[in-house]
VEXDREN-2710 file (C-alpha; in Angstrom, 1 decimal):
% VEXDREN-2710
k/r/px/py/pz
1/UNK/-14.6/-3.0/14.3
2/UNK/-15.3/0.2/12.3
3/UNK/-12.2/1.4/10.1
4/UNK/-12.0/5.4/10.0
5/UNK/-10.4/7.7/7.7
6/UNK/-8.1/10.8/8.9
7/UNK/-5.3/12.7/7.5
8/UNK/-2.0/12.9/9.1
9/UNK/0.8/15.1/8.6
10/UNK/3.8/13.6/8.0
11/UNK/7.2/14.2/6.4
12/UNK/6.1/17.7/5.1
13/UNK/2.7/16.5/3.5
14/UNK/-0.9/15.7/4.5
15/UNK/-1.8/11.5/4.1
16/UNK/-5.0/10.1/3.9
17/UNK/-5.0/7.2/6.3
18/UNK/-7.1/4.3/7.0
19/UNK/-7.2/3.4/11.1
20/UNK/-8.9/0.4/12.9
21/UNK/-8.0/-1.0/16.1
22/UNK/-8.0/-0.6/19.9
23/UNK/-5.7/2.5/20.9
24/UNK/-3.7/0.7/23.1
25/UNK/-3.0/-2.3/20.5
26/UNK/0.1/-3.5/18.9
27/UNK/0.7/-1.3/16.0
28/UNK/1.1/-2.4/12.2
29/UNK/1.2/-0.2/9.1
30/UNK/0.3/-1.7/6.1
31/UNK/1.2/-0.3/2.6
32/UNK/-0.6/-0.6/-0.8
33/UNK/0.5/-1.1/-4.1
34/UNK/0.1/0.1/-7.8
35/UNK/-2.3/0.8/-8.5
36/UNK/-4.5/0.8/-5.5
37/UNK/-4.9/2.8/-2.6
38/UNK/-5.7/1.8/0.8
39/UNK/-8.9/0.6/0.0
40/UNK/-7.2/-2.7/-0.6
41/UNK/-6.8/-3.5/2.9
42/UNK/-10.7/-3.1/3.7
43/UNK/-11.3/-6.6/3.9
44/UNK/-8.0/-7.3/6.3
45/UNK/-8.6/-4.3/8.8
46/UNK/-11.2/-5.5/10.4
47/UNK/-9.7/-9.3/10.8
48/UNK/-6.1/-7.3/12.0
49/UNK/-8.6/-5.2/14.3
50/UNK/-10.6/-7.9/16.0
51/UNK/-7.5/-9.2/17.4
52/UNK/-6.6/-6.6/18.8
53/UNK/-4.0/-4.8/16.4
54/UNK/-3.9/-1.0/16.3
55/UNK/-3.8/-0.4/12.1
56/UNK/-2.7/2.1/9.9
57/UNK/-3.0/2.3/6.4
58/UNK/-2.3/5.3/4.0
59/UNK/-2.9/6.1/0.6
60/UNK/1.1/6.9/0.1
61/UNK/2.4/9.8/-1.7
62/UNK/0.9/10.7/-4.7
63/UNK/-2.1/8.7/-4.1
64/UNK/-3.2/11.5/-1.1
65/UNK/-4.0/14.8/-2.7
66/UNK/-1.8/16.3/0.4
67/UNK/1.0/14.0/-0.6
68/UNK/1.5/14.8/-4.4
69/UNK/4.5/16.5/-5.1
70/UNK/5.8/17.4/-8.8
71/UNK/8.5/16.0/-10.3
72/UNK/9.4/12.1/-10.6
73/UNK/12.7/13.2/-8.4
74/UNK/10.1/13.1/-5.5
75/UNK/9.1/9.8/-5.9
76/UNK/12.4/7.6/-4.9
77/UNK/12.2/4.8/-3.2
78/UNK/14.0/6.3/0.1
79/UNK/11.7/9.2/0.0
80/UNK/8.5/7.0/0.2
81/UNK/10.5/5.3/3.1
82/UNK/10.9/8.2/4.8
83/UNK/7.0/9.0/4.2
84/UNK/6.1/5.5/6.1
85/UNK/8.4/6.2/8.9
86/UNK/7.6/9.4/9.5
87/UNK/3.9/8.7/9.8
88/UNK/4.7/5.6/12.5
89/UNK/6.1/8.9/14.1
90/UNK/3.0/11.0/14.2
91/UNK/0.6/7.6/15.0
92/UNK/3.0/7.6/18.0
93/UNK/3.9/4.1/17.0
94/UNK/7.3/3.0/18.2
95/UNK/8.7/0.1/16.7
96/UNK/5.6/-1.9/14.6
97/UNK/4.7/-4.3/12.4
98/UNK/5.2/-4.1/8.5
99/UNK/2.8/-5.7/5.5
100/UNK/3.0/-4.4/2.1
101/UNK/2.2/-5.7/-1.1
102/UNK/3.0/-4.7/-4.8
103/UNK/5.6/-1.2/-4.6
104/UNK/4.2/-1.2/-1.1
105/UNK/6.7/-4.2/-0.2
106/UNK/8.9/-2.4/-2.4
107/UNK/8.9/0.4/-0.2
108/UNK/8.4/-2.2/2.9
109/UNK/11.9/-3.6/2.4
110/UNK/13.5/-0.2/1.9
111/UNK/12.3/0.8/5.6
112/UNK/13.3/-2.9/6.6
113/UNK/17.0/-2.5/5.2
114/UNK/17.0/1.0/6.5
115/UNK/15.4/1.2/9.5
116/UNK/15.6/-2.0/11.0
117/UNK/15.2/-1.4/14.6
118/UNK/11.7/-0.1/13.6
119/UNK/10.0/-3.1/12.7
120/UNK/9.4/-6.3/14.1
121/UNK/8.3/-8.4/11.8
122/UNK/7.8/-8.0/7.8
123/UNK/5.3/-9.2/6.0
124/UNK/5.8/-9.0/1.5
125/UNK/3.0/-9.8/-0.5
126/UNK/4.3/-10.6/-4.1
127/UNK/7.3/-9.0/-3.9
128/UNK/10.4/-10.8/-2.6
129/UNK/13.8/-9.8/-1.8
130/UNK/15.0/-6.6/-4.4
131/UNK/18.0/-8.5/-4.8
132/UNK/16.7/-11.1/-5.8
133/UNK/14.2/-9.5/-7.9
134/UNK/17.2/-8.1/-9.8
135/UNK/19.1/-11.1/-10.1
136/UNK/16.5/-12.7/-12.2
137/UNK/16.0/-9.4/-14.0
138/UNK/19.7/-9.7/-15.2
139/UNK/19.7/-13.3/-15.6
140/UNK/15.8/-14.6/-16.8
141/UNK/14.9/-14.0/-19.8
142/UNK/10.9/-14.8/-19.0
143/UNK/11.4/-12.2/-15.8
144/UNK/12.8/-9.5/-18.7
145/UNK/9.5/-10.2/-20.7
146/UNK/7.1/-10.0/-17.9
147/UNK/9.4/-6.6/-16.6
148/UNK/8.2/-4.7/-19.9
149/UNK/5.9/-3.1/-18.3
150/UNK/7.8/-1.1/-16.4
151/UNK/9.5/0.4/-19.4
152/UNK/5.7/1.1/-21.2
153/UNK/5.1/3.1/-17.6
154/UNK/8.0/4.8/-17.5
155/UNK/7.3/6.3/-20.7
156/UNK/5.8/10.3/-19.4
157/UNK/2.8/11.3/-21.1
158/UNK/2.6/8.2/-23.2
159/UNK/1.7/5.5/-20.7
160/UNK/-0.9/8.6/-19.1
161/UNK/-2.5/8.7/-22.2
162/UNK/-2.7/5.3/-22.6
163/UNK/-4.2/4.1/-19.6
164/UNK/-6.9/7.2/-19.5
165/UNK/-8.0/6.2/-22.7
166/UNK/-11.6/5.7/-23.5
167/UNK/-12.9/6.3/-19.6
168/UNK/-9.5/4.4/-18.4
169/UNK/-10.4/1.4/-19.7
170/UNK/-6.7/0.1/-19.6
171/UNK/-6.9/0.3/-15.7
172/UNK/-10.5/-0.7/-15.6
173/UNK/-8.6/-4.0/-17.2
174/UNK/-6.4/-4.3/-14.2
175/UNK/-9.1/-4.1/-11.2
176/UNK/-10.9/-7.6/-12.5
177/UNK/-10.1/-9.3/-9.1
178/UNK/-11.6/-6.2/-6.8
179/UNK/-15.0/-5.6/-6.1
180/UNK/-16.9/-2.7/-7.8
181/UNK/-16.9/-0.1/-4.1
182/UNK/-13.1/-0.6/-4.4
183/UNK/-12.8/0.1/-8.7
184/UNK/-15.0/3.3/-7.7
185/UNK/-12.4/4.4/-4.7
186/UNK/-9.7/3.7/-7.3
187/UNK/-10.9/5.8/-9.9
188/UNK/-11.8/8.4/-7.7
189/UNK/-7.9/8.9/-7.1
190/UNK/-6.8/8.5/-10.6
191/UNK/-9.1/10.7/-12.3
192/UNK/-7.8/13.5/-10.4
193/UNK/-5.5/15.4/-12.0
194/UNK/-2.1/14.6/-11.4
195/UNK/-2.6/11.6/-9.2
196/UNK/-1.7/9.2/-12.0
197/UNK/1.4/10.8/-13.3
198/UNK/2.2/11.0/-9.3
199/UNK/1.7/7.0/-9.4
200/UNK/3.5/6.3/-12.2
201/UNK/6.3/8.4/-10.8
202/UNK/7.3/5.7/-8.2
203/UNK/8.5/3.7/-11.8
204/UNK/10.2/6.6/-12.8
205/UNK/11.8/7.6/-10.3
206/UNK/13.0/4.0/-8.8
207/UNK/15.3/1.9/-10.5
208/UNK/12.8/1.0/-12.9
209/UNK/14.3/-1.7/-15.2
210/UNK/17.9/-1.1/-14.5
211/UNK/19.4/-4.5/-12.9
212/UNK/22.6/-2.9/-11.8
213/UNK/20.3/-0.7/-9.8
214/UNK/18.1/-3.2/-8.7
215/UNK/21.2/-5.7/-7.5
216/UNK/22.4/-2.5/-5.4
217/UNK/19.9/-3.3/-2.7
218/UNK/21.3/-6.6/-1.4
219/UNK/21.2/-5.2/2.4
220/UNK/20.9/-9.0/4.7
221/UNK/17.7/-8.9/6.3
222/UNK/17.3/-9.8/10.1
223/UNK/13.4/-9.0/10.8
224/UNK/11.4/-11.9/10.7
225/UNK/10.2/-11.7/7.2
226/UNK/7.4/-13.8/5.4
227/UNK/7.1/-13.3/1.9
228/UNK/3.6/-14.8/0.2
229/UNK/4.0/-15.2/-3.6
230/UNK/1.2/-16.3/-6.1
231/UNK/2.3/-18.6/-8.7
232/UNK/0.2/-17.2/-11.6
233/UNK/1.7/-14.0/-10.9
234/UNK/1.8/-12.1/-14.4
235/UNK/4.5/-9.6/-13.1
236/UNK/6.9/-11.4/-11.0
237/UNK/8.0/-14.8/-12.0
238/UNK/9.4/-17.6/-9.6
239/UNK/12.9/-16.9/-10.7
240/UNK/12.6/-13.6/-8.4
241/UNK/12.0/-16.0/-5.4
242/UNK/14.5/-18.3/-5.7
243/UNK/17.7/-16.3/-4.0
244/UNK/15.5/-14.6/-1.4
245/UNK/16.5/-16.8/1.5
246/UNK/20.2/-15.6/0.6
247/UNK/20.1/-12.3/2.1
248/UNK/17.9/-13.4/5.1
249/UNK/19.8/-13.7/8.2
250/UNK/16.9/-14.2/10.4
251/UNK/13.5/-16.1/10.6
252/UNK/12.5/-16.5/6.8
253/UNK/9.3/-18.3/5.3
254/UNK/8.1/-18.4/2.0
255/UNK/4.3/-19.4/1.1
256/UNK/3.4/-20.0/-2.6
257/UNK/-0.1/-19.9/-3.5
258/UNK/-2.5/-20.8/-6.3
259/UNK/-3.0/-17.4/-7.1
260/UNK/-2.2/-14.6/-9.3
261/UNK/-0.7/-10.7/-8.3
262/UNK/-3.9/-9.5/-6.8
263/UNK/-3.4/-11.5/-3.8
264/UNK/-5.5/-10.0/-1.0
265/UNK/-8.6/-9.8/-3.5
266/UNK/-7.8/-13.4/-5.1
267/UNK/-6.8/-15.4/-2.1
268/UNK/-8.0/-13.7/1.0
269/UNK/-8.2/-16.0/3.5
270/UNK/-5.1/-17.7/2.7
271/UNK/-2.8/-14.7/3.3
272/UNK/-5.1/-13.3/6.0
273/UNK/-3.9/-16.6/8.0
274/UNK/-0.5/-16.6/6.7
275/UNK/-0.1/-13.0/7.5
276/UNK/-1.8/-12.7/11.0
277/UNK/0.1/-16.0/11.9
278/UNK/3.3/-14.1/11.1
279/UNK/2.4/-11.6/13.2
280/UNK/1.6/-13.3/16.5
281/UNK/4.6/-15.0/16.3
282/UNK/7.0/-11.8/16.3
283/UNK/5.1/-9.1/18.3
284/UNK/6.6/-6.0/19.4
285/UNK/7.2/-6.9/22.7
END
């Protein structure tokens, strides 16, 4: 089925969005990560629309040009929960289905933990529970190391610099697993100006690498949840996964694959059945 792009108004701002799908079918929103756009779900729309899902992915604020606000105040985690609910609202999608990988689960489980009777089911890709996430932040020393990063981005100017250096060749570095259409879409976006302080603004103005922070969100859980996790993962360890299943208080199930962060461009098919299995078992009903 043929995927379309359209912007929505939502929340105050404009969103590019990605739709496939049969009007009438079961809705699910899916939401990218950093740094990506929707583009990353190219390869999944089709599968998702095929069976008859309705799908809606947008390039979240600061990746749409009508979604960039100034200011790294803009760009909390709550806000870009808001942005994801309120564009279920103008897609006329009641309560839906939920996949997000990288800050897109991020943002995934703040809706979840927030506006629970919205989704139901939940579907993280790389990203497991924030508190868990944090608990290994305080506690793991090889978490803290591979959390660096974060730091490096929240750094204004200086991590803009750095990554648009020499024709962005530091991001350039990070798109190895994704075809050479999707590096193009990408640096489409972050060439503009703007979009890639307005990306690395979701860092900045988050929790970043503040554990205390990070432990605050330890909301129990009750959608069906399945969280997919690649082993070689070079930015979340195992130690993030372990306490998950604590603050689940309904159906949970973890899948570990032989794979690295980028896990839709690294491991397709596995999490395409993992996540479409997920889904037929808890539809909206």
């Amino acid at each position: 089925m043929t995927t379309t792009i359209r912007e929505i108004a939502a929340n105050g701002m404009t969103f590019r969005c990605r739709e496939a799908g049969p009007e009438g079918g079961e809705p699910v929103m899916l939401l990218h990560g950093f740094p990506e756009t929707s583009h990353m779900w190219c390869e999944l729309l089709p599968r998702l629309a095929a069976a008859g899902y309705r799908c809606l992915a947008p390039d979240q604020r600061g990746y749409s040009p009508g979604a960039r606000p100034e200011g790294r105040e803009n760009y909390r985690t709550e806000l870009l929960a808001e942005d994801a609910v309120a564009l279920a609202d103008a897609a006329g999608f009641g309560r839906f289905q939920l996949i997000g990988h990288d800050w897109g689960a991020g943002v995934g489980w703040r809706v979840v933990m927030s506006y629970p009777e919205r989704i139901a089911s939940w579907s993280a890709l790389s990203i497991p529970h924030p508190a868990s996430y944090g608990r290994a932040l305080r506690e793991d020393p090889a978490q803290q190391e591979k959390s660096q990063y974060i730091t490096f981005f929240q750094e204004p100017g200086v991590a803009e610099a750095a990554m648009s250096a020499n024709s962005f060749e530091m991001l350039r570095g990070i798109w190895t697993a994704s075809p050479a259409e999707e590096v193009a879409e990408y640096m489409d976006v972050f060439t503009k100006p703007g979009a890639l302080t307005a990306a690395l603004n979701w860092y900045r103005g988050s929790f970043g690498l503040n554990p205390e922070q990070a432990a605050n969100s330890e909301a129990k859980v009750a959608t069906p949840t399945l969280v997919v996790w690649g082993n070689k993962d070079q930015a979340v360890g195992r130690s993030t996964t372990l306490t998950t299943a604590n603050y689940m208080t309904g159906y949970y199930k973890f899948v570990e694959l032989d794979a690295g962060h980028w896990l839709i461009q690294e491991s397709f098919e596995n999490v395409a059945s993992e996540v479409m299995g997920h889904l037929k078992a808890f539809p909206v009903g």
